[in-house]
N, C-alpha and C positions, 0 to 999 in steps of 0.2 A: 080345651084340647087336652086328651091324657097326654100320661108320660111314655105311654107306649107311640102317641100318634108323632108328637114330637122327634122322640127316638127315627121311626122312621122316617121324618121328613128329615132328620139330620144326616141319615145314612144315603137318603136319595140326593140330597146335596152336594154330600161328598163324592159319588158315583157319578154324578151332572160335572163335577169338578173334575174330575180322573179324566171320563171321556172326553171333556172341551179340551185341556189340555193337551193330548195322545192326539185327538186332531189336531192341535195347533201346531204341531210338531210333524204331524204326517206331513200337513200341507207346507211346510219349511221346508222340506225333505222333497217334496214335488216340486215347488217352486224351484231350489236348485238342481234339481235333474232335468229344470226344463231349459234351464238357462244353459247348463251342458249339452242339451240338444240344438241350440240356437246356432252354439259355437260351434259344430260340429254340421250344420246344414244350412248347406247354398243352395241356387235351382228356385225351381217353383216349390219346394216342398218348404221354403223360409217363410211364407205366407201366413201358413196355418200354423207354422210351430209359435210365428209371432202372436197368433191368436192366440193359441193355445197359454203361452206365456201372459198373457193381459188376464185372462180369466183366471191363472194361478193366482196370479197378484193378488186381484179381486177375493177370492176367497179364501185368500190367507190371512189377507186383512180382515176382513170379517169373522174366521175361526179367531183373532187372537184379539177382537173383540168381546167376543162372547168367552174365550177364556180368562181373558183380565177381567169383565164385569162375573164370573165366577170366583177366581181364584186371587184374588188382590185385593191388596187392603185400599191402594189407591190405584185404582187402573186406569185415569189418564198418563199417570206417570210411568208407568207399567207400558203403555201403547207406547209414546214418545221414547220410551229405551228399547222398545222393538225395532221400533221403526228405525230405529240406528247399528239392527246387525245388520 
């Protein structure tokens, strides 16, 4: 492998890095806006927002897997300090 192919596998790394992150963060930032919507909605409209909440979950956890297996030097330990905000 040159040192130019390297170079850019290091630069797309770090760009695979930025992105997972800035998701992991979006989907925390939806997560709690959904949970403000939960709080704020009675009726038949609690249904879906409850759905809607389960599937945040789901894919927040999985954004801040794929960020800690990018951006962490140990990322079970990294997931276990997530999971505790």
């Amino acid at each position: 492998m040159s040192r130019n192919d390297v170079l850019r596998d290091n630069v797309l790394r770090e760009e695979q890095g930025e992105t997972a992150h800035e998701l992991a963060e979006l989907m925390r930032l939806a997560q709690e806006m959904g949970r403000r919507l939960s709080n704020e909605t009675h009726g038949e409209m609690y249904d879906d927002v409850r759905l809607l909440i389960s599937l945040l979950h789901q894919t927040r956890a999985q954004a801040d897997v794929i960020d800690a297996k990018l951006n962490s030097v140990d990322p079970i330990a990294d997931l276990i300090a997530r999971q505790h905000q």
